[in-house]
N, C-alpha and C positions, 0 to 999 in steps of 0.2 A: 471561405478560405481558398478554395479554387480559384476562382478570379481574382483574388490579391497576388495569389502566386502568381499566376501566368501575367498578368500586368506587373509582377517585377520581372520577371523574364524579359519582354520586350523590353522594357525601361533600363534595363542592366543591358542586355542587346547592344540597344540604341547608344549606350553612353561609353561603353567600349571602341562603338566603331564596327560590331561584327555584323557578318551578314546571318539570314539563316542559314542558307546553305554550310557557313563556317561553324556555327552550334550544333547542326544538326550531325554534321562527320563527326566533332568532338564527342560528340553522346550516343553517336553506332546508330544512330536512327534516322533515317529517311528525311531528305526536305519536306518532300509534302506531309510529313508525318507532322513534323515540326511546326510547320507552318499551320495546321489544323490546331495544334497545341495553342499558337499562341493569338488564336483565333476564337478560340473555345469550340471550337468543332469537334474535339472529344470528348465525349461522356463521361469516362472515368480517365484519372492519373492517378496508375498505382505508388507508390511509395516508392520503390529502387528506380522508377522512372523519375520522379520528380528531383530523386539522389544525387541521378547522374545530370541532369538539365543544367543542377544547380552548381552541381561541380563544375561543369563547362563554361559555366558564364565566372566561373571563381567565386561561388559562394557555398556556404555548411547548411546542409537544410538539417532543420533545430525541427525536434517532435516534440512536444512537452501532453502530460495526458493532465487534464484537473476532471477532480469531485464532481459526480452530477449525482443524483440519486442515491441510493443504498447498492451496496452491492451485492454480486451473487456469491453467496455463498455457495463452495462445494461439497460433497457429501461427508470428506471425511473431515471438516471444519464443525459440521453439523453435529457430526457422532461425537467429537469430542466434548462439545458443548453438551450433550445429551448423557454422557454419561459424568460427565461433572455435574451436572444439578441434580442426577441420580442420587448421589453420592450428601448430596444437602441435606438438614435438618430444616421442617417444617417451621422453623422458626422464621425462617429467608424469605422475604419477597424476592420474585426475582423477575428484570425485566431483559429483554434481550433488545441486543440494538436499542442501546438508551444513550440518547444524543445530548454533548454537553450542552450543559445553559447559557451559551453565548449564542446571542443571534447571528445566523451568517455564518456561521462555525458547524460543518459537517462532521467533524472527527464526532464519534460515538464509541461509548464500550461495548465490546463483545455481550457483556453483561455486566448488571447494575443489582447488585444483592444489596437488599435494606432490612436490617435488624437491630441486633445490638451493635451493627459499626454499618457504614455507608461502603461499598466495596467492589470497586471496579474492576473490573475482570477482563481478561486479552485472555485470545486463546490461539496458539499456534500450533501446526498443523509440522510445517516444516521451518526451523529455524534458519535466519538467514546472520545478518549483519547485527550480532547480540549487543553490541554497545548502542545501536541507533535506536533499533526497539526499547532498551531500557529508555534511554533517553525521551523517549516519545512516548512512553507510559506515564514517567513520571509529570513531563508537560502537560498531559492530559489530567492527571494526579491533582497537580495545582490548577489549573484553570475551571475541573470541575467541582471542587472541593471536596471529594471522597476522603475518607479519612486513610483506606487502606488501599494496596495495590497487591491483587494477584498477578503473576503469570502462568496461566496453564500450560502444560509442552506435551504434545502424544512423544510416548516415551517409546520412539525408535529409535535401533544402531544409533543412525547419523546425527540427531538431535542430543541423543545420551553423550556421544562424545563430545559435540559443540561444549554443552555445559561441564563436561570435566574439564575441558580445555578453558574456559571462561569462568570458571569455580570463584577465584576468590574476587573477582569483577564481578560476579552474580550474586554472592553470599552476602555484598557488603550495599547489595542493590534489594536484593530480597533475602535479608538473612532469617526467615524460615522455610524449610525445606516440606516437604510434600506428606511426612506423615506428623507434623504438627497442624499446617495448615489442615487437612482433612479431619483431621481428632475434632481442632476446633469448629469448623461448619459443621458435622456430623452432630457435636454439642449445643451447637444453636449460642456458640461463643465469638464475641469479636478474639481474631489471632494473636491480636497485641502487637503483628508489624506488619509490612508487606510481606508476600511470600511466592513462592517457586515451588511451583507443585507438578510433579511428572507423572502423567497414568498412559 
């Protein structure tokens, strides 16, 4: 990725017409500094450098992240997950990080409960953009054929109000709420819908 960049820099450079000396003023940094840049004579190009490079020659530098691996979960992702399958009836198999059945396809569930219903579980920590998450649960819903969908939420301030504020957009996305849901895995019962459950 470094050497594409810097070779579009000179190639953008060159087709302009600029010198480096003329790059290097627009972007507050040094000819020779410049000049090593598009040399590869530096090691590293941090990110706000590469920002500004690309601004001077009149381009947007674009970051995009993709899927490699599994990720890291943090602790309090962890505890929530932990005290929801606490909360489980011995009837549940439960698998954590169970990856859908499309080859090629990294999305996985938080958790994968197999009993009397198939049940794909998300578990959020802090909520963010509540219509994108629905949206991309239920994607996942259909492409791995679970029959149900949880959403679990740690029930802080900030996440308790998101979901007042998004109630009847959630209700109609998961219309059981947190002490049906729990009744029925405690039961070792499929829910009967998706559901929304806050601890």
């Amino acid at each position: 990725m470094r050497s594409e960049l810097i070779g579009s820099w000179r190639e953008l450079r060159l087709a302009a017409g600029l010198t480096q000396a003329t790059v290097a003023r627009a972007s507050g940094i040094a000819r020779s500094t410049y000049a090593d840049l598009e040399r590869g004579r530096t090691a590293q190009v941090n990110l706000l450098l590469a920002s500004i490079v690309s601004a001077a020659l009149g381009q947007d530098l674009s970051v995009k992240l993709y899927p490699f691996g599994s990720p890291v979960r943090d602790a309090a992702h962890l505890r929530l997950l932990s005290e929801f399958v606490a909360r489980l009836s011995a009837f549940w198999r439960v698998t954590h990080e169970a990856p859908l059945p499309i080859e090629g396809d990294r999305r996985a569930w938080d958790l994968l409960l197999n009993g009397p219903a198939s049940i794909g579980v998300e578990a959020e920590t802090r909520l963010g953009d509540v219509q994108a998450l629905e949206r991309a649960i239920h994607l996942k819903q259909r492409d791995s054929g679970v029959r149900r969908v949880l959403l679990v939420v740690r029930g802080s301030k900030r996440n308790r109000m998101l979901i007042r504020h998004h109630l009847p957009h959630l209700r109609t996305a998961f219309p059981l709420g947190t002490a049906e849901v729990m009744r029925a895995l405690r039961e070792g019962r499929d829910p009967g819908a998706d559901g929304l459950a806050v601890l």
